[in-house]
ZAMARGU-4260 file (C-alpha; in steps of 0.2 Angstrom, whole numbers, plus 5000, padded with zeros to 4 digits):
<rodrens>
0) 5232/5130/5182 | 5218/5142/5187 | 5223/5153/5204 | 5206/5153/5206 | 5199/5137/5202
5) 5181/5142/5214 | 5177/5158/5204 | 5182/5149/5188 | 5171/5133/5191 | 5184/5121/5192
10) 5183/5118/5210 | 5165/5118/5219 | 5160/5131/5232 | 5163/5123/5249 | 5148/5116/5258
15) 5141/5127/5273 | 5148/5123/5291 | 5135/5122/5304 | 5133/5135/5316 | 5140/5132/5335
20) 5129/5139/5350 | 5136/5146/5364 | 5119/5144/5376 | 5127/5132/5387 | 5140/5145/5391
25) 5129/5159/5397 | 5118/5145/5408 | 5132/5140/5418 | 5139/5157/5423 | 5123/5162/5428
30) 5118/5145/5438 | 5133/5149/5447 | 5129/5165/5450 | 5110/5160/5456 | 5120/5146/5467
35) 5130/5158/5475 | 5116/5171/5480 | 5107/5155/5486 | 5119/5150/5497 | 5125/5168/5503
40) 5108/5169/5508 | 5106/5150/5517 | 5123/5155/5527 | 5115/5171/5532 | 5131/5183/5523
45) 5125/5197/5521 | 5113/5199/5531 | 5103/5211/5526 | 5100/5200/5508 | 5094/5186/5521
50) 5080/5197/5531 | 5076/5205/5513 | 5073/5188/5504 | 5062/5179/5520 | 5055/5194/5530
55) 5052/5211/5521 | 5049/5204/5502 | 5035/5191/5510 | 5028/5205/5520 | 5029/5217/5505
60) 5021/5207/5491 | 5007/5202/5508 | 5001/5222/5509 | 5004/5227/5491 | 4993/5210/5483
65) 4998/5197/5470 | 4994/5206/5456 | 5001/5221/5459 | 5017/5215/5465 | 5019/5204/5450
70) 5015/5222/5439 | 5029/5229/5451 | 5041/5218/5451 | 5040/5216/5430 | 5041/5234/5430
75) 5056/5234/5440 | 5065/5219/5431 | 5062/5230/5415 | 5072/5246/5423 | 5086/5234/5431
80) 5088/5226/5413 | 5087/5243/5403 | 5099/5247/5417 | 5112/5237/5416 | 5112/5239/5396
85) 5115/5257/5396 | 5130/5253/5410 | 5136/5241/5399 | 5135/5252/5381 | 5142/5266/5390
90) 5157/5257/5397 | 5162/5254/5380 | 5161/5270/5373 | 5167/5279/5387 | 5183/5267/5388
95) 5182/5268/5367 | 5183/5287/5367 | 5197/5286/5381 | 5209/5274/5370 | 5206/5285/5355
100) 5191/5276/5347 | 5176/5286/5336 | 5159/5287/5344 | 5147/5283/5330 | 5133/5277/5336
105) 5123/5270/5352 | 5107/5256/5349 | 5097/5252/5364 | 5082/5242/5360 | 5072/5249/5347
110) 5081/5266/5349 | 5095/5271/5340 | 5106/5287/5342 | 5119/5287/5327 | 5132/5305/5325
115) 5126/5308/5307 | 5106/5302/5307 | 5102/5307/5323 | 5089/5298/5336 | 5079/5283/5324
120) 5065/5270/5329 | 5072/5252/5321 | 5057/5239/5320 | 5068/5225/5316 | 5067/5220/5334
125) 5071/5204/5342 | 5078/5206/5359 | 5070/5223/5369 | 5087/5223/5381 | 5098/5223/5365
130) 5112/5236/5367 | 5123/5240/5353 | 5137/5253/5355 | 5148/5258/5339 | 5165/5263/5340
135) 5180/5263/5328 | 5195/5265/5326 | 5203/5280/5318 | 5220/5274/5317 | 5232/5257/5313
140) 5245/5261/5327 | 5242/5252/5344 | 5226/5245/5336 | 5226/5228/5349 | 5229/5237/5368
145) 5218/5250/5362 | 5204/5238/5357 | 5205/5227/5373 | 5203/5244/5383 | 5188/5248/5374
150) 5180/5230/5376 | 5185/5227/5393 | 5173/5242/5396 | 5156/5236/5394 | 5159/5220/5405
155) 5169/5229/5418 | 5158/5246/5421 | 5143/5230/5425 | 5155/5222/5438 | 5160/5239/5447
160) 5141/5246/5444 | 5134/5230/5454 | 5148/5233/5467 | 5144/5251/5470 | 5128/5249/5471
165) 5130/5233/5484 | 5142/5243/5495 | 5131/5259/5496 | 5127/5263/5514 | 5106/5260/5510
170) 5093/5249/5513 | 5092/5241/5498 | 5075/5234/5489 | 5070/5223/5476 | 5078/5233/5460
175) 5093/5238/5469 | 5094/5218/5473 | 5089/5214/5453 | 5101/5227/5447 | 5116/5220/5458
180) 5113/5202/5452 | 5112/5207/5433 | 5125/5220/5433 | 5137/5207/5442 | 5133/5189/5432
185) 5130/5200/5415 | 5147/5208/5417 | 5156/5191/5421 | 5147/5179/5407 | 5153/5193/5396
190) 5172/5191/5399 | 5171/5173/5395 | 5171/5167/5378 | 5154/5163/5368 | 5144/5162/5353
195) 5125/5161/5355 | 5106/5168/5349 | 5111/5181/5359 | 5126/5187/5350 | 5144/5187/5351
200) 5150/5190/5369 | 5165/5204/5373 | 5176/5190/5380 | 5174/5179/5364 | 5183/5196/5357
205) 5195/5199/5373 | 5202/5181/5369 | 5206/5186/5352 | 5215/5199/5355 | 5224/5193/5367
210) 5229/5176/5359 | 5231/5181/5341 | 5237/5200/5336 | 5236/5199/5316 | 5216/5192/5320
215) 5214/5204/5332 | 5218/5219/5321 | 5205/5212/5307 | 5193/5211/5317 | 5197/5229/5324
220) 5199/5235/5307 | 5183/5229/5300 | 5176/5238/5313 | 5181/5254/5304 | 5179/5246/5286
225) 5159/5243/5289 | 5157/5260/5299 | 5165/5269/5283 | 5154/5258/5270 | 5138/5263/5283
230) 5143/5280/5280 | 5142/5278/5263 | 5161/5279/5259 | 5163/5272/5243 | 5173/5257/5239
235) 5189/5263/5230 | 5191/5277/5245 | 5190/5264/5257 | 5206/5265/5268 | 5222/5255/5264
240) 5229/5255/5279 | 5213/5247/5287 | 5212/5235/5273 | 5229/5227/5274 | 5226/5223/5292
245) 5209/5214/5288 | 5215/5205/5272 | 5232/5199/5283 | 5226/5183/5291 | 5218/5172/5282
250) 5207/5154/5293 | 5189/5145/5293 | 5177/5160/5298 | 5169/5173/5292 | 5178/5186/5295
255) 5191/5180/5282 | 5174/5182/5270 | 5170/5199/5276 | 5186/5206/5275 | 5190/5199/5258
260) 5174/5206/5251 | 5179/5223/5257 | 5197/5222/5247 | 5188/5212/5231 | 5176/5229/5232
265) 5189/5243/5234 | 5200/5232/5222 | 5185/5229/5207 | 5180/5249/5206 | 5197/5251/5204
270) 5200/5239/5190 | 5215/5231/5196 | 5206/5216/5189 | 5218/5203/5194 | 5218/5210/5213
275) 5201/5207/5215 | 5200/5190/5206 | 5211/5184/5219 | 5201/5190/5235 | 5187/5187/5228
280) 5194/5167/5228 | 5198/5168/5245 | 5178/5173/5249 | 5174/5158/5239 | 5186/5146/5248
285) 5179/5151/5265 | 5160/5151/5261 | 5156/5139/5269 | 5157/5148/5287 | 5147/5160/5281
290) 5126/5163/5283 | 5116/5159/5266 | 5112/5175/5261 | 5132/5179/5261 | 5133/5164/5249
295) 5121/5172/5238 | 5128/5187/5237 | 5147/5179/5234 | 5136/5169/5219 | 5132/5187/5213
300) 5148/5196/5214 | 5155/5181/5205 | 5143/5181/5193 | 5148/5201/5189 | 5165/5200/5190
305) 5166/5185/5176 | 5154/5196/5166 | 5160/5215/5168 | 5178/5210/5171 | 5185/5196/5161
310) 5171/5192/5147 | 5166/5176/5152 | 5148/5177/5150 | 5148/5155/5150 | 5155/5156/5168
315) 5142/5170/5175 | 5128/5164/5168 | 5133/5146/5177 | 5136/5158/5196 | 5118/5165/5191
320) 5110/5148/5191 | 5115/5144/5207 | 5108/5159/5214 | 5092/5152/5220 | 5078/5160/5211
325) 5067/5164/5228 | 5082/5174/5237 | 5077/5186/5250 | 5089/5197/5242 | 5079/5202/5227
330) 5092/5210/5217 | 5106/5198/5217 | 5099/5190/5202 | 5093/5204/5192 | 5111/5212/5194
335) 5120/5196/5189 | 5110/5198/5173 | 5112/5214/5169 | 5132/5212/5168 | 5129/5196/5160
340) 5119/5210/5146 | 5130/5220/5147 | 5144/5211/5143 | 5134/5204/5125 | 5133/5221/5120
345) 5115/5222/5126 | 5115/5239/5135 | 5097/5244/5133 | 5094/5225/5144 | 5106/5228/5155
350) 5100/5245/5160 | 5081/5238/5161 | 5088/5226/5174 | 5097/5238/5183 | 5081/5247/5186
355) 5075/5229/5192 | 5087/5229/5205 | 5085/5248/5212 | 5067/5244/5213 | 5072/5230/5224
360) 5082/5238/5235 | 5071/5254/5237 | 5061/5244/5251 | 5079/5242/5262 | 5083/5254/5276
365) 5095/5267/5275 | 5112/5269/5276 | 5110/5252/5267 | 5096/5256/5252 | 5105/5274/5249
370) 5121/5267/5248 | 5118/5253/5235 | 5108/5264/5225 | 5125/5277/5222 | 5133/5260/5215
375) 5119/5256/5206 | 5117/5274/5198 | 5138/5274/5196 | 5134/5258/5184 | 5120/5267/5176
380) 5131/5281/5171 | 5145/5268/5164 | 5133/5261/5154 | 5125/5277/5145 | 5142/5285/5144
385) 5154/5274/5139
</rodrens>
């Protein structure tokens, strides 16, 4: 019997799971936090919030006119939100660098900072308060108390930012108000568990590592594994360390997927043939968790490993017909065919769709574009040289 049955067309490809949304999750915590403020107010406690919500505000937007209120109070909901992200990401590195993590790079809204490119302007944007800090891990040892540490800093430098502020002997005004609310119900819907349009929260994390220390440490680990492939560190010199610990657990999500396709890739550049045959099963049996591009690209990779690797040129050219012909990801198909050439004998046609698919990939974005261009050109050379 086949020990793997996915890659080798005996079994299908599992269907795709729907996707969960966590909306409801981040609704509620901040219902209650608008319920609280509400009734802190009604009760009168503090004070201060009472008189500035019925007296001065009233009074403020009477002298300063409709419109140029609303102009000023959009403007200062824009510098409380921006605010409360820059806390939030720098919390997390701040706490990351403390438990031994590697800054690598910071995102907040369209603007990038990254330690090797430098300051970048990203045009793929959807969210303008979207805050990304990256920090991995340089070591296995320790890796769970080191990563709850650095999580539990975003969320917490929000809750103790909103206290400061709150106790500060001032008068405080509309954005101090805006900025204590935010930082406050931002920082506490954080710690609690959720998936949504919005992202993942830190608590979702948080729970992992708490509840589950082998998960924990893939997750941790992939961390550094896609920070080292962003970098452009090829495949075979990926870490081993950091790839045991992905490759350890094995459920229903995608970060079995993801983790597998790292050890498939290390293990495929480096010939060890059978290795990679088995992750790359263990992607397959889980692809149903993960997003349809993903699925296409595990179509690809199977495709090329059949091809390249064991000579079945019947079982690749049946992974390239699932591919569906109007992919976004243009060169998935024109590199499933090229090993599928190159594996007849035909490497005049496999280079010409090799040149197919760096044309493709010339229109993504760096680090992305220049890293699968070095594999593409490493191919290349194979070809031409033997």
């Amino acid at each position: 019997m086949s020990q793997t049955p996915i890659l080798d067309r005996l079994a299908p490809l599992p269907a795709q799971a729907p996707s969960r949304r966590g909306m409801t999750v981040v609704i509620v915590v901040w219902s209650f936090v608008l319920a609280t403020l509400a009734a802190a107010v009604a009760l009168g406690h503090p004070p201060m919030l009472r008189e500035w919500l019925l007296v001065t505000m009233p009074k403020w937007v009477e002298s300063q006119g409709a419109g140029t209120a609303i102009g000023l109070l959009a403007i200062s909901t824009f510098v409380s939100s921006l605010g409360v992200v820059v806390v939030h990401e720098g919390g997390h590195i701040l706490a990351g660098i403390t438990a031994g993590f590697r800054f690598k790079s910071i995102r907040l809204g369209p603007l990038k900072f990254d330690r090797v490119g430098g300051l970048s302007f990203l045009r793929d944007l959807v969210n303008p308060f979207a805050g990304v800090a990256t920090v991995v891990p340089t070591t296995t040892e320790r890796l769970v108390p080191r990563g709850i540490a650095m999580l539990a800093g975003g969320p917490g430098a929000n809750i103790l930012s909103g206290c400061l502020v709150l106790l500060l002997p001032f008068s405080h005004g509309f954005l101090s108000w805006l900025f204590i609310v935010q930082s406050i119900g931002n920082g506490l819907s954080d710690l609690l568990p959720y998936r949504s349009k919005l992202g993942v929260s830190d608590g979702t994390f948080l729970w992992a590592l708490v509840r589950d220390r082998s998960r924990a440490e893939r997750w941790l680990a992939l961390m550094r594994l896609s920070s080292d492939s962003m970098e452009g560190v090829l495949p075979e010199l990926l870490p081993v360390d950091f790839i045991n610990k992905a490759v350890a657990p094995r459920d229903d999500s995608i970060d079995t997927v993801v983790s597998h396709v790292f050890a498939f890739s290390s293990a495929f550049h480096q010939h060890q043939n059978c290795e990679a045959g088995r992750f790359l099963e263990t992607c397959l049996l889980h692809a149903g968790h993960a997003p349809a591009s993903m699925r296409e690209a595990l179509m690809s990779e199977a495709a090329v490993f059949q091809a390249r690797r064991r000579k079945r040129t019947d079982l690749a050219e049946q992974w390239l017909a699932d591919i569906p012909p109007t992919t976004g990801l243009r060169w998935l198909r024109p590199r499933a065919e090229a090993a599928i050439l190159e594996a007849k004998g035909d490497v005049r046609g496999a280079l010409a769709k090799l040149e197919e698919c760096e044309q493709a990939v010339h229109v993504l974005p760096n680090p992305q574009r220049s890293y699968l261009m070095r594999l593409l050109g490493r191919w290349k050379f194979e070809l031409t040289n033997g």
